[in-house]
C-alpha positions as CSV (number, residue, x, y, z in Angstrom):
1,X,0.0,0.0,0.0
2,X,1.3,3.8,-0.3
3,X,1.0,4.3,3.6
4,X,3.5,0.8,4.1
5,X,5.9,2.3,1.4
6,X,5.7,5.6,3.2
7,X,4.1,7.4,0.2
8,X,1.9,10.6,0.7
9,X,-1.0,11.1,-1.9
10,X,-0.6,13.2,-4.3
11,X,-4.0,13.4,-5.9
12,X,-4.0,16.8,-6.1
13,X,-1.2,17.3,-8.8
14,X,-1.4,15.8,-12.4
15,X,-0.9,12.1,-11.5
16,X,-1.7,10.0,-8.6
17,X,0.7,6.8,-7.1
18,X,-1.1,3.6,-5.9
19,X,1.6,0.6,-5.0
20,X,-0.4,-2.9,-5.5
21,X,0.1,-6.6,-5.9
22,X,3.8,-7.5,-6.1
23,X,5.0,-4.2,-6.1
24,X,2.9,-2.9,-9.3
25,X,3.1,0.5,-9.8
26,X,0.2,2.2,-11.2
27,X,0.0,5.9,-12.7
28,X,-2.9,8.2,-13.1
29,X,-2.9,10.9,-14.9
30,X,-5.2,13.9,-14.7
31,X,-5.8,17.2,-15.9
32,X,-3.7,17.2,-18.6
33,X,-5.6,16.8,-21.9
34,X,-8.5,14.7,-23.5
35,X,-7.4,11.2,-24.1
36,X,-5.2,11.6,-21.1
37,X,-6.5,12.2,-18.3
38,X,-7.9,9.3,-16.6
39,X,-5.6,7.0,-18.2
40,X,-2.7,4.9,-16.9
41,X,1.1,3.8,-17.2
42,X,1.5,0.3,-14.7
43,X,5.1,-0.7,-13.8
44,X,5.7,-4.1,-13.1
45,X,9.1,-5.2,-11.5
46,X,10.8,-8.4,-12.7
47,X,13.9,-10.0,-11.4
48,X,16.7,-10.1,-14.0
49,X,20.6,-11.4,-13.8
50,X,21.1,-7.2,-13.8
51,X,18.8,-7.2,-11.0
52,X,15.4,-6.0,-11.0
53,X,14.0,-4.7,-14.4
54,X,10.6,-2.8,-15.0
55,X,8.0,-3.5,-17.5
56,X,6.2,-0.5,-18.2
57,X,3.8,-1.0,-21.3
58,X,0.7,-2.3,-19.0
59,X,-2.1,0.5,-18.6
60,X,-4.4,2.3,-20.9
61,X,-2.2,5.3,-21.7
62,X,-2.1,4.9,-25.8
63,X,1.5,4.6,-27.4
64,X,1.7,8.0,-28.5
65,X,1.9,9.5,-25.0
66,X,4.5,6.6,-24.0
67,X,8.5,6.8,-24.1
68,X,9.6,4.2,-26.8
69,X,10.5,1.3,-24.0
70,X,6.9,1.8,-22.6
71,X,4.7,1.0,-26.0
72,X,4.1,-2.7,-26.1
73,X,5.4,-4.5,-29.3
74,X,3.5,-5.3,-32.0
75,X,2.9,-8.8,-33.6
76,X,4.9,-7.6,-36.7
77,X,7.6,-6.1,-34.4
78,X,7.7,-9.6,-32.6
């Protein structure tokens, strides 16, 4: 939860934080533009011989608002 992972809410700016299951990070977004607001970016942790790696192409934020690393792969793109 935000309270175990010390995190103070922060609703009232653009985006808003909630920690879930397995250390899934999920981002709001608000009050930026149509087709925006409302939407979200979730990171996902994974362990990797590197360490941990994060998966950021879960949510409902469409590609075009993503960096590169965060729009999920297409069939074509494999």
């Amino acid at each position: 939860s935000n309270e175990s992972c010390d995190m103070e809410d922060v609703g009232s700016r653009r985006f808003s934080i909630a920690i879930g299951k397995r250390a899934a990070i999920t981002i709001t977004y608000a009050a930026i533009k149509p087709g925006v607001d409302g939407r979200t970016v979730i990171l996902k942790p994974r362990k990797s011989a590197d360490g941990i790696k994060w998966d950021c192409r879960g949510g409902t934020l469409q590609p075009l608002y993503r960096p590169a690393a965060c729009r999920a792969k297409t069939a074509a793109e494999g």
